[in-house]
C-alpha positions in Angstrom: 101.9 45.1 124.1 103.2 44.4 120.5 99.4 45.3 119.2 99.7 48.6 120.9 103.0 49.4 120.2 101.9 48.8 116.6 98.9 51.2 116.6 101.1 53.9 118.5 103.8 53.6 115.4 100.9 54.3 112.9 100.0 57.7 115.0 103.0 59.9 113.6 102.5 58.3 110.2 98.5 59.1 110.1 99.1 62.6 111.4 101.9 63.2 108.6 99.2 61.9 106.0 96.3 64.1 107.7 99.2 67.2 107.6 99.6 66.9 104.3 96.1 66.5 102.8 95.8 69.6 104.2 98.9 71.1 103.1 97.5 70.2 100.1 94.2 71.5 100.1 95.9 74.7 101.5 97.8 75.2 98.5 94.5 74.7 96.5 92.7 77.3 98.5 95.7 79.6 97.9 95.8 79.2 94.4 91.7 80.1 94.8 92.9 83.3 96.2 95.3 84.1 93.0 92.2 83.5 90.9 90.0 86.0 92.8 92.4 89.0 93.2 93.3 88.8 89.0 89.6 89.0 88.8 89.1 91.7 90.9 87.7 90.5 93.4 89.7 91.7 96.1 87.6 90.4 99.2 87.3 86.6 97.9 90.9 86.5 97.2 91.8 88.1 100.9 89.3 85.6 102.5 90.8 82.6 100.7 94.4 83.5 101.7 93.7 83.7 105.2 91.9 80.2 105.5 94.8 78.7 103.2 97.6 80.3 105.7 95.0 79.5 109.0 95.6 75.3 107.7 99.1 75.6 106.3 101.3 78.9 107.4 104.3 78.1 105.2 103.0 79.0 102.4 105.0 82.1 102.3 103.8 83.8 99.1 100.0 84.0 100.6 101.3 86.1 103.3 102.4 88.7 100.2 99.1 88.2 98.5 97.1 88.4 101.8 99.0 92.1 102.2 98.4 93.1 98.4 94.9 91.9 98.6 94.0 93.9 102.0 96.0 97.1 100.4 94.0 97.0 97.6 90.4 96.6 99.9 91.6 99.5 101.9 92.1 101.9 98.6 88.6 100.8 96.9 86.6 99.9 100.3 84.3 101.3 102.4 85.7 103.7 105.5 84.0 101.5 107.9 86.7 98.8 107.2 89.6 100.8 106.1 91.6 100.0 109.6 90.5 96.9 109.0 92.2 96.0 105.8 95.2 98.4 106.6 95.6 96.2 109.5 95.4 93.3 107.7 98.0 95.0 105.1 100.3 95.7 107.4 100.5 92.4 109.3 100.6 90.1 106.5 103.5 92.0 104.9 105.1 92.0 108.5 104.9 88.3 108.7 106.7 88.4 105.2 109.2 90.1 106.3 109.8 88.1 109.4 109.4 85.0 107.5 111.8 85.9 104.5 114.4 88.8 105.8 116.6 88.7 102.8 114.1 89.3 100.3 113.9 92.9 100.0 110.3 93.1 98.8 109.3 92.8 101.8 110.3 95.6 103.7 109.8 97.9 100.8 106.0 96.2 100.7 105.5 97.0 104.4 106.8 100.8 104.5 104.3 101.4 101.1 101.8 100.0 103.2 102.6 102.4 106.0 102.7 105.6 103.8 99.3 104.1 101.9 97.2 103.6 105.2 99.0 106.5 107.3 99.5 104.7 109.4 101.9 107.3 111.0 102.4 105.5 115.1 103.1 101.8 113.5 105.5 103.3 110.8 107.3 105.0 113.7 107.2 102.2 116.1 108.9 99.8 113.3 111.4 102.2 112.4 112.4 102.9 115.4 115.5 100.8 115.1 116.9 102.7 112.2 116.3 105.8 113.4 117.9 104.9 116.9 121.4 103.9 114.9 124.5 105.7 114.3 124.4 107.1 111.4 120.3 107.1 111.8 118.1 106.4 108.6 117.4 108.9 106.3 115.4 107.1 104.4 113.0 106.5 107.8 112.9 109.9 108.0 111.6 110.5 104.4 109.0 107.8 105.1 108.0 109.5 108.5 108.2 113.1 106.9 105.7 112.0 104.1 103.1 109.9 105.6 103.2 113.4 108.1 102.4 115.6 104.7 99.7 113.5 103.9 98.2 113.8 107.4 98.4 117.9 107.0 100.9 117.6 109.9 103.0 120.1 108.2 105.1 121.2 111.7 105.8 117.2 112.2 106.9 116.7 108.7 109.0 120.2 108.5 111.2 118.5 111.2 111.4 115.3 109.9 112.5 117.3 106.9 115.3 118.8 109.1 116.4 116.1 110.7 117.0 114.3 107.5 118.6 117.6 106.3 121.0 117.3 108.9 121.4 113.7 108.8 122.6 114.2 105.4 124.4 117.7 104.6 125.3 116.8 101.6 122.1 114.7 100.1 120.1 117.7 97.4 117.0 115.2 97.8 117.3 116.0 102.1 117.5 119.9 100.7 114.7 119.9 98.7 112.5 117.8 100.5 111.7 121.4 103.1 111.3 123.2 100.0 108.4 121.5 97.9 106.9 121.0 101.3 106.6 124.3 102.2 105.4 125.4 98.6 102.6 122.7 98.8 101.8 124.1 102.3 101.6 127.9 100.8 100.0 127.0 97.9 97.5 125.4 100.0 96.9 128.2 102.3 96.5 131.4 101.0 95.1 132.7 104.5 98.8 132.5 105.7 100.6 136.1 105.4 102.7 138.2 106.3 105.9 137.6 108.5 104.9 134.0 109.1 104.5 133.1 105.0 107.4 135.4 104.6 110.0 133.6 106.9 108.3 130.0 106.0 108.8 131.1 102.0 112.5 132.2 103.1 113.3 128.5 104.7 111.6 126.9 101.6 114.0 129.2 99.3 116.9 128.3 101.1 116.1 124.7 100.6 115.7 124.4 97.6 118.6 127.3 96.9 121.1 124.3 98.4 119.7 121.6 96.5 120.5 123.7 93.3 124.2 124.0 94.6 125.0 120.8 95.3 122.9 118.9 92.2 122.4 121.9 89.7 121.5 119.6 87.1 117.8 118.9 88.7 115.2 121.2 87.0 112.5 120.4 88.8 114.5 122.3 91.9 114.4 125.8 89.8 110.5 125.3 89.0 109.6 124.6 92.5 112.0 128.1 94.2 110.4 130.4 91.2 107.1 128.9 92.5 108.0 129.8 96.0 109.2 133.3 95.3 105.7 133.7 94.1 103.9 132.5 96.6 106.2 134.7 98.9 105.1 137.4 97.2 101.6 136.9 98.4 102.6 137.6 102.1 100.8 141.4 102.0 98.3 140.4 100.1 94.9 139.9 101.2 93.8 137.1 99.2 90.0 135.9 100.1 90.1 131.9 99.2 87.2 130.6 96.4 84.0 129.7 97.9 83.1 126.7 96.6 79.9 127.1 97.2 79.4 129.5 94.7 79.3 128.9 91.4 81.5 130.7 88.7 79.9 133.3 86.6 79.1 132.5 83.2 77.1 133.7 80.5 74.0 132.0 80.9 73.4 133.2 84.0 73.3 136.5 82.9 70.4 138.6 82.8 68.8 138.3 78.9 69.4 140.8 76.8 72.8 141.7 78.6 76.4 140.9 77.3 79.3 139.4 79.4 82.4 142.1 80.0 84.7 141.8 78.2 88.1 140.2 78.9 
């Protein structure tokens, strides 16, 4: 009885040794990881900090590098993996965040990684909460309303727009955010006239006419409602987009013997 009381009193003390041999080796495979990504080499460095968090997940920065590794595969990689890595972005910077609430980085990690990927329906989902309280976030809102832009969902990001306008009265950046979106949108489209570019041109204006009142000191807001005033103007025009498939005009391609016009 005393011989196998012994050998079960070595069994917590063996597993303690075998736990941190490999806490060990973790740290190694980590540091691996840090060696790859300042190289470059993006993949390596992504694989390493996955097996070093598989042995040993307390290593809490790996969970940041994992999520700067997989950003950086989704920006340079191929499309076949992209919601792969953007995935993999997301949930290691999730499991930051979970793991280290008070450090800022991490949430401010995690919503980069939602605009980066658009990732539109997990950015919603997670910000949820904030958008739910009283007063809601307006800062979700700008989040939601620019991952929309980049998706071309200009009617979803208009009213994220509003509703962060409204949220906030008295914010010029909530003001101004409609504005610049709706001059990227009509700047973008040149097919959209009359009425419709009229009263979208008009909501722009009035934006961006509010931002000037309450911060007057902001230049960019006077560049961006001259810019819409012309692109206003453009609502009777017919205006027959570039082709890209044809090339410009230029001198050598005229016939020989024959001079370009002038001007």
């Amino acid at each position: 009885m005393e011989r196998s009381a012994a050998g079960l009193s070595l069994v917590p003390a063996f597993a303690l040794l075998v736990t941190g041999c490999d806490a060990i080796n973790a740290r190694r495979t980590a540091q691996e990881g840090v060696a790859a990504y300042k190289k470059g080499d993006f993949e390596a460095a992504a694989e390493s900090f996955t097996a070093a968090l598989a042995v040993d997940p307390t290593i809490i920065a790996a969970q940041l590098d994992l999520g700067f590794a997989c950003l950086q595969l989704f920006k340079i990689g191929e499309k076949k993996t992209a919601d792969k890595n953007a995935k993999c972005a997301i949930e290691a910077f999730s499991a930051y965040r979970k793991l280290r609430p008070e450090d800022p980085r991490g949430k401010d990690y995690l919503l980069q990684s939602f605009v980066d990927t658009l990732h539109y329906d997990e950015a919603l989902a997670y910000l949820k909460p904030e958008l739910e309280a009283t007063p809601p976030s307006t800062e979700a809102m700008a989040i939601l309303g620019q991952i929309s832009a980049k998706l071309g969902r200009v009617d979803q990001a208009m009213e994220w727009c509003t509703k962060r306008r409204d949220a906030a009265p008295t914010d010029p950046a909530a003001h101004a955010c409609l504005g610049t979106l709706v001059w990227d949108h009509l700047h973008k489209h040149l097919e959209l006239t009359g009425e419709d570019r009229l009263k979208m041109a008009d909501q722009g204006i009035e934006s961006l006419m509010k931002a000037i009142e309450l911060a007057p000191d902001v230049p960019d807001r006077y560049i961006f409602a001259n810019l819409l005033y012309r692109e206003r103007a453009l609502a009777h025009c017919v205006v027959k987009p570039p082709d890209p498939s044809e090339p410009l005009p230029s001198p050598t391609m005229l016939p020989r013997g024959k001079k370009p016009p002038p001007g």
